[in-house]
LOMARTOR-549881 format. One record per residue: x, y, z of N, C-alpha, C in turn; residue in three letters; chain; residue number from 1. Coordinates in steps of 0.05 Angstrom, whole numbers, always signed. Example, Ala and Ser with C-alpha at 12.3 -4.5 7.8 and 13.67 -1.06 7.14 Angstrom:
2
neast  nnorth  nup  caeast  canorth  caup  ceast  cnorth  cup  r  c  k
+264  -114  +156  +246  -90  +156  +264  -66  +156  ala  A  1
+257  -45  +142  +273  -21  +143  +258  +1  +157  ser  A  2
// end
This chain:
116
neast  nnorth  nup  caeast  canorth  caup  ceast  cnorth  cup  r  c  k
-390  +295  +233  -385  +273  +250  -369  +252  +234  unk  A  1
-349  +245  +240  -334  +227  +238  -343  +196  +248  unk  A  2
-342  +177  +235  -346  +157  +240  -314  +132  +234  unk  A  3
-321  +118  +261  -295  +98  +265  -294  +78  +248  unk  A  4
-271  +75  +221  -278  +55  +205  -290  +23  +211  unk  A  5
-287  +18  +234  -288  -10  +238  -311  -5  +241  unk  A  6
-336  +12  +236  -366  +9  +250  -385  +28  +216  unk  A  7
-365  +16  +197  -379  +22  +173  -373  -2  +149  unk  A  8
-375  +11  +133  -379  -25  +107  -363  -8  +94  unk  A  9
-346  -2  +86  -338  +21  +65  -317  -4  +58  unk  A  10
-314  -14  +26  -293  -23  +18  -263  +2  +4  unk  A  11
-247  -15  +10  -225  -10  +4  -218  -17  -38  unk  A  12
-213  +13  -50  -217  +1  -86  -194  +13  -96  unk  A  13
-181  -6  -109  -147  +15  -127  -163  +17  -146  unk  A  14
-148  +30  -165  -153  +40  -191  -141  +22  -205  unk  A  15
-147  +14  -222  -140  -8  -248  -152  -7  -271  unk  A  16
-132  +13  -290  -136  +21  -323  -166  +45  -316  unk  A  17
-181  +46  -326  -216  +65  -325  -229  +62  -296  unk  A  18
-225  +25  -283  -245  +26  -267  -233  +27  -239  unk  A  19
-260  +23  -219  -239  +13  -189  -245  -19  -185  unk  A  20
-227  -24  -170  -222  -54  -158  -234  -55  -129  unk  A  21
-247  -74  -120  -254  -71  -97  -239  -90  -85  unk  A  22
-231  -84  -60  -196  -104  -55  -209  -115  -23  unk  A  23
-211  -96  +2  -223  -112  +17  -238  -91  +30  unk  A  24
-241  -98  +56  -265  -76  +73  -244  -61  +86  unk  A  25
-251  -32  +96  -232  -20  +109  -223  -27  +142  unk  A  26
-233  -33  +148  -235  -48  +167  -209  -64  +170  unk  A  27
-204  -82  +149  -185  -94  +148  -152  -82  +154  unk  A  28
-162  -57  +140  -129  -43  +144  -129  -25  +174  unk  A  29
-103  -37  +189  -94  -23  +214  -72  -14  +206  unk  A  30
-72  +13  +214  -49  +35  +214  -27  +21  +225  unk  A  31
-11  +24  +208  +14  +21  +206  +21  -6  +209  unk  A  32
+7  -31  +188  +3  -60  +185  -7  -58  +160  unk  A  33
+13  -70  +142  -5  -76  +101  -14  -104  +106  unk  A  34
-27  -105  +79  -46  -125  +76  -37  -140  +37  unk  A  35
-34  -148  +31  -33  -165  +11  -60  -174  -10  unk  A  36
-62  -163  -29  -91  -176  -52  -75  -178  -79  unk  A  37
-91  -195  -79  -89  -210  -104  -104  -185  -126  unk  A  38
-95  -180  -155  -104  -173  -175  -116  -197  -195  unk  A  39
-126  -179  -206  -148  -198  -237  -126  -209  -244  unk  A  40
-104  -185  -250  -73  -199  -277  -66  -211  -261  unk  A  41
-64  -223  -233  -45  -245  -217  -19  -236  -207  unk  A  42
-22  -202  -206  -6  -190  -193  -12  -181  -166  unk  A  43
+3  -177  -144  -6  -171  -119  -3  -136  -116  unk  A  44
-16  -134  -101  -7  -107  -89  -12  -105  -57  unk  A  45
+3  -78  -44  +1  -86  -20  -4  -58  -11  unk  A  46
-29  -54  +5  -45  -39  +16  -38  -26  +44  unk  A  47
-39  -1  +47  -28  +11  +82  -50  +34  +83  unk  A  48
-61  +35  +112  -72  +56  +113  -56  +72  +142  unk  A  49
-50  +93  +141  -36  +106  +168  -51  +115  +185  unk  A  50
-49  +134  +206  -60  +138  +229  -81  +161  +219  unk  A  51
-70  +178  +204  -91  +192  +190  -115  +192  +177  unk  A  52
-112  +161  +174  -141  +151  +154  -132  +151  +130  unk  A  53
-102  +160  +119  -104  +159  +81  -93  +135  +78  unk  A  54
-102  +127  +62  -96  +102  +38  -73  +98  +20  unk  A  55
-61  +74  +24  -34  +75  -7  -38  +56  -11  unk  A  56
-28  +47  -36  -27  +27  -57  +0  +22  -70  unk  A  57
+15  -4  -70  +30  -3  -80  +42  -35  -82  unk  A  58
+59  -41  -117  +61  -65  -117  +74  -77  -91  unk  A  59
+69  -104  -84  +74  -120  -62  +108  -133  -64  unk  A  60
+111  -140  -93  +131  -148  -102  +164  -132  -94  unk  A  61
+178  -135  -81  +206  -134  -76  +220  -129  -94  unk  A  62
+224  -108  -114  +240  -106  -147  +274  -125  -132  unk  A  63
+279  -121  -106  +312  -120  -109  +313  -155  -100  unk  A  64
+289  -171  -85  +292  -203  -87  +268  -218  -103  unk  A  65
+249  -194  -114  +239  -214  -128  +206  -222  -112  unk  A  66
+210  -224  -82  +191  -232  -67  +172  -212  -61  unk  A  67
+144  -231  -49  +124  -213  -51  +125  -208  -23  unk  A  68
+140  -185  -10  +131  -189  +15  +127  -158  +25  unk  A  69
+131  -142  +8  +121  -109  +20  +98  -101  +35  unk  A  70
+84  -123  +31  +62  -118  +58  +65  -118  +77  unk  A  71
+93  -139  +85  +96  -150  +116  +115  -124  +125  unk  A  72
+121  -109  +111  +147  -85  +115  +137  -61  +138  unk  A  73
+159  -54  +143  +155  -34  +166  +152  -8  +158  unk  A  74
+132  +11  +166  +116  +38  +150  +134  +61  +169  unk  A  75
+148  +83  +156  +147  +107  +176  +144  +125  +159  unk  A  76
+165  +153  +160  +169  +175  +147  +190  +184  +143  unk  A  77
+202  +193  +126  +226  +201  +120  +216  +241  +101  unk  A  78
+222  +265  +111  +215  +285  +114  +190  +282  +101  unk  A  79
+171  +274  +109  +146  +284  +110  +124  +259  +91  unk  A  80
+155  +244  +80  +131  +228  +61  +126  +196  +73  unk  A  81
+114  +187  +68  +107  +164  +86  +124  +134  +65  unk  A  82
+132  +115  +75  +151  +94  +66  +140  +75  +76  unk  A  83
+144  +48  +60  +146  +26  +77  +181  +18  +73  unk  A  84
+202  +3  +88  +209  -12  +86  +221  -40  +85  unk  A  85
+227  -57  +69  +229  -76  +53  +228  -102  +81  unk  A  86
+219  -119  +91  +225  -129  +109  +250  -154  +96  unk  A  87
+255  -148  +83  +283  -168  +69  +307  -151  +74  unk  A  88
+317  -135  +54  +327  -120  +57  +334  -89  +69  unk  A  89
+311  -81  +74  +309  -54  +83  +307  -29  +65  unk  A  90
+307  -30  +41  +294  -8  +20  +276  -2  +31  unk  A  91
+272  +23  +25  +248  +42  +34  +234  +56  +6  unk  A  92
+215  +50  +6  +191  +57  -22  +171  +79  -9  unk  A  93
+163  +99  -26  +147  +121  -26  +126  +103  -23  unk  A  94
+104  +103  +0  +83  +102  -9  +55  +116  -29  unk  A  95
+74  +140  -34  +50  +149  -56  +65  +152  -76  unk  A  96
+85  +148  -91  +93  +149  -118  +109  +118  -119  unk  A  97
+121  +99  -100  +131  +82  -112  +163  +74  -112  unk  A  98
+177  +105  -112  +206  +116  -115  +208  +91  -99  unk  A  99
+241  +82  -101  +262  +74  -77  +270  +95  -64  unk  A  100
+270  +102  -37  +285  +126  -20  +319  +122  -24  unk  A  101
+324  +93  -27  +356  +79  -22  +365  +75  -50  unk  A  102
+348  +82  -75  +372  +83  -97  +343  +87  -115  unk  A  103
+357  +113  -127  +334  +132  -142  +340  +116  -171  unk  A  104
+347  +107  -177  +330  +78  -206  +311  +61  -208  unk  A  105
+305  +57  -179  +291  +35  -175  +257  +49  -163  unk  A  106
+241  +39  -178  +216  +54  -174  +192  +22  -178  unk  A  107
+176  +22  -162  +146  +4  -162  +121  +17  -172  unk  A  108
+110  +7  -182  +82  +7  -187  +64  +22  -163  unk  A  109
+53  +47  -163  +34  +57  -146  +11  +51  -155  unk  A  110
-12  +52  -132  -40  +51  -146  -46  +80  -129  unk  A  111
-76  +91  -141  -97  +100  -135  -113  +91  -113  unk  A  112
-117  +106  -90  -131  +82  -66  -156  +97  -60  unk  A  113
-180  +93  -60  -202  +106  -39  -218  +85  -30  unk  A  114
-239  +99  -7  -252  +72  +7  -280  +91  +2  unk  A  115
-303  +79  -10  -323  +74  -17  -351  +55  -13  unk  A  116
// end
C-alpha cells in the first residue's frame, strides 16, 4: 500500500559530506514546483520532486547570473532525463547530475535526496 505523501511526516534530507540534512517535510514539495533551503554553509539549494515521487537536489544558484533562483525554474524532460530550466535565462540543468543541457562546461552542484 502506498500512501499519499501529504498524509505522512516523512522529511525531506540531502546528503551533506557523511550525514543527512533534514531540509523540509515532503509534503512541501509539489510535482513539478522547487522549493528553496537554506544550508548550514549559507548556501542554498533547490529541491523538486516529480510526478513519480523521486526527489532531486540541486544548487539553487544560477552559475550564468549569479542569482538564486533555480527553484522558481520550469521542470520537464529532455530524452528521458528530467531538467529544470533557468527562469532567467533558460538553461536547462540535469536534475540528477547538475550538467548544463545548453553548454556542456557548465555543471552545478547535485545533492543526494531521500525522504525519511
Amino acid at each position: 500500500m502506498t500512501l499519499a505523501p501529504e498524509t505522512t511526516d516523512l522529511k525531506v534530507r540531502l546528503r551533506l559530506g557523511e550525514g543527512w540534512f533534514p531540509v523540509c517535510d515532503l509534503s512541501t514539495l509539489t510535482p513539478g514546483r522547487g522549493v528553496a533551503a537554506l544550508l548550514p554553509d549559507g548556501r542554498q539549494a533547490a529541491l523538486f520532486r516529480d510526478r513519480d515521487g523521486n526527489l532531486y537536489g540541486i544548487d539553487n544558484r544560477d552559475p550564468f547570473t549569479g542569482a538564486a533562483v533555480l527553484s522558481r525554474g520550469l521542470t520537464g524532460s529532455h530524452h528521458g532525463r528530467p531538467f529544470v530550466a533557468s527562469p532567467l535565462l533558460k538553461q536547462r540543468f540535469d536534475l540528477t547530475t547538475g550538467h548544463c543541457l545548453d553548454d556542456p562546461s557548465i555543471r552545478i552542484d547535485s545533492y543526494e535526496v531521500k525522504a525519511a
